[in-house]
C-alpha positions as CSV (number, residue, x, y, z in Angstrom):
1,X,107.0,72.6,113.0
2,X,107.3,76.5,112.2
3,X,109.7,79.3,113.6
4,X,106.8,80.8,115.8
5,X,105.8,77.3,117.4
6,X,107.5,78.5,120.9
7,X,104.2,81.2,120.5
8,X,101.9,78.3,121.1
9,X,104.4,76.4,123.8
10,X,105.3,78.7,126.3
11,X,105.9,75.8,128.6
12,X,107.9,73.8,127.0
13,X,110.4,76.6,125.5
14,X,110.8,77.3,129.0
15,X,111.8,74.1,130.1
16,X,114.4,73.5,127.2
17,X,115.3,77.0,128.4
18,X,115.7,75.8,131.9
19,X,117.4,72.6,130.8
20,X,119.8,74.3,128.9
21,X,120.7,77.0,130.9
22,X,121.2,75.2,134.5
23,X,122.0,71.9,132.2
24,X,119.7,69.9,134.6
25,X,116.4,67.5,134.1
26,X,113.4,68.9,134.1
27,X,110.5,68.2,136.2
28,X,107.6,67.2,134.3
29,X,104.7,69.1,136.0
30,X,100.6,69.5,135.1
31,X,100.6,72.3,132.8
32,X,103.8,71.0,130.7
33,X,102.4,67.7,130.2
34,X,99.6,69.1,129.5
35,X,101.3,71.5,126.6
36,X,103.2,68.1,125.4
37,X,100.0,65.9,125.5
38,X,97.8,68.5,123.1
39,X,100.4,68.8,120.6
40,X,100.9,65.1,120.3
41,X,98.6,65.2,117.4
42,X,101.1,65.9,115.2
43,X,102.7,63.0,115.9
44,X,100.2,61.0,113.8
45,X,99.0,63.8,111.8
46,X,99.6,63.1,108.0
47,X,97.2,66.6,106.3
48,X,98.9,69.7,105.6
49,X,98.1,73.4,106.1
50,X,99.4,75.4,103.0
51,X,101.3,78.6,104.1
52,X,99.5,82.1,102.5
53,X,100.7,84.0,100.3
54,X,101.3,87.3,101.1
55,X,101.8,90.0,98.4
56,X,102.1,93.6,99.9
57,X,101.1,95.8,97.1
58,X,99.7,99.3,98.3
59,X,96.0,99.0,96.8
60,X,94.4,101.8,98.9
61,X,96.2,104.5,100.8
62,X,94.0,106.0,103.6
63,X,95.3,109.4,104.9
64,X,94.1,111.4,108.1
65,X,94.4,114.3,110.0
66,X,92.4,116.6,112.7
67,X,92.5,120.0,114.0
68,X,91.1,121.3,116.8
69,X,87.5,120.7,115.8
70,X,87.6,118.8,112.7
71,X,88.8,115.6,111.6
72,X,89.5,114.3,107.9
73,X,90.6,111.5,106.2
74,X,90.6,110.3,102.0
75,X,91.1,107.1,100.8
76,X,92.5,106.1,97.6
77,X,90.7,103.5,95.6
78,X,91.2,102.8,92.2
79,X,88.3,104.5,91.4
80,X,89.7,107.4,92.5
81,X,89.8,109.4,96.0
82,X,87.0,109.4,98.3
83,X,86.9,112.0,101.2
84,X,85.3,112.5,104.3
85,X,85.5,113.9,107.8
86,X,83.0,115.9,110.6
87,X,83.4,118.4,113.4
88,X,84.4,116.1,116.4
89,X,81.6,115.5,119.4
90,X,81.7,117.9,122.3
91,X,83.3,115.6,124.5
92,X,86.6,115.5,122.3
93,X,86.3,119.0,122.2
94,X,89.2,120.2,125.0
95,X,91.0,116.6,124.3
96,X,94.5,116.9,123.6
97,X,95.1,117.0,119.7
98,X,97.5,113.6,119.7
99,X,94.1,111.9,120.7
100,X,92.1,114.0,118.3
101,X,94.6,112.1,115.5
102,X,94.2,109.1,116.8
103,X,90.3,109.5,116.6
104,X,90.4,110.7,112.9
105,X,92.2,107.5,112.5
106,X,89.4,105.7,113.7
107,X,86.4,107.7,112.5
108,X,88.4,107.3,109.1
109,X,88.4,103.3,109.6
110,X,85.1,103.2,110.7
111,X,83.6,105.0,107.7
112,X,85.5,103.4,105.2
113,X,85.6,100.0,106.9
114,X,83.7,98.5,103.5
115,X,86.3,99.3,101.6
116,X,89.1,97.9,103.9
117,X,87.6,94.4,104.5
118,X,90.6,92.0,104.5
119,X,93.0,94.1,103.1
120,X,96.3,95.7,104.4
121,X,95.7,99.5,105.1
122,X,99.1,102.0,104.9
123,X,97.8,104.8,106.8
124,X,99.3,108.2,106.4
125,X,99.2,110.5,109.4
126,X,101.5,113.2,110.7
127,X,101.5,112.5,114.4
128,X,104.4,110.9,115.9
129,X,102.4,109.8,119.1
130,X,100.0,107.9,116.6
């Protein structure tokens, strides 16, 4: 039906798998006629689900970045840029800066979040490990 169906059939790619690799029958046990009996819907099945369209344009580019106390981020709407950022909580305070990126990331989400309801976010941040 689509190019990711084995996703939702695990048990049944495997048993083509099987078949075709050791080029003998397969035994039908519970969980892969279970697999084959849900998705006999679509045997009778006459609606359709329409694919989505997917455009990326980059609409809003959110950028981050910490130090070791401070953490920053600005988001680009068309509006213009928004900024924002704080000093980071005492318990961050001796953490490792890789995770200190990865939190500015996620302060930077958080805060913004009402702006990045279902949309696709390219985020900018100069930390390999992130």
């Amino acid at each position: 039906m689509v190019p990711a169906a084995q996703l939702y059939t695990p048990m049944t790619t495997n048993a083509i798998s099987r078949c075709q690799r050791l080029g003998a029958p397969v035994k039908l046990e519970a969980e892969l006629r279970a697999e084959i009996m849900h998705w006999r819907f679509t045997d009778t099945w006459s609606g359709c689900v329409p694919w989505l369209t997917e455009d990326h344009r980059v609409v809003q580019t959110l950028a981050s970045d910490a130090c070791q106390s401070r953490w920053g981020a600005t988001l680009t709407l068309p509006e213009g840029l928004v900024k924002t950022g704080d000093h980071f909580s005492q318990e961050l305070g001796d953490r490792d800066i890789a995770l200190k990126e990865a939190y500015a990331l996620l302060y930077a989400l958080q805060t913004f979040s009402s702006h990045l309801e279902n949309t696709r976010v390219d985020a900018l941040v100069d930390n390999k490990m992130l």
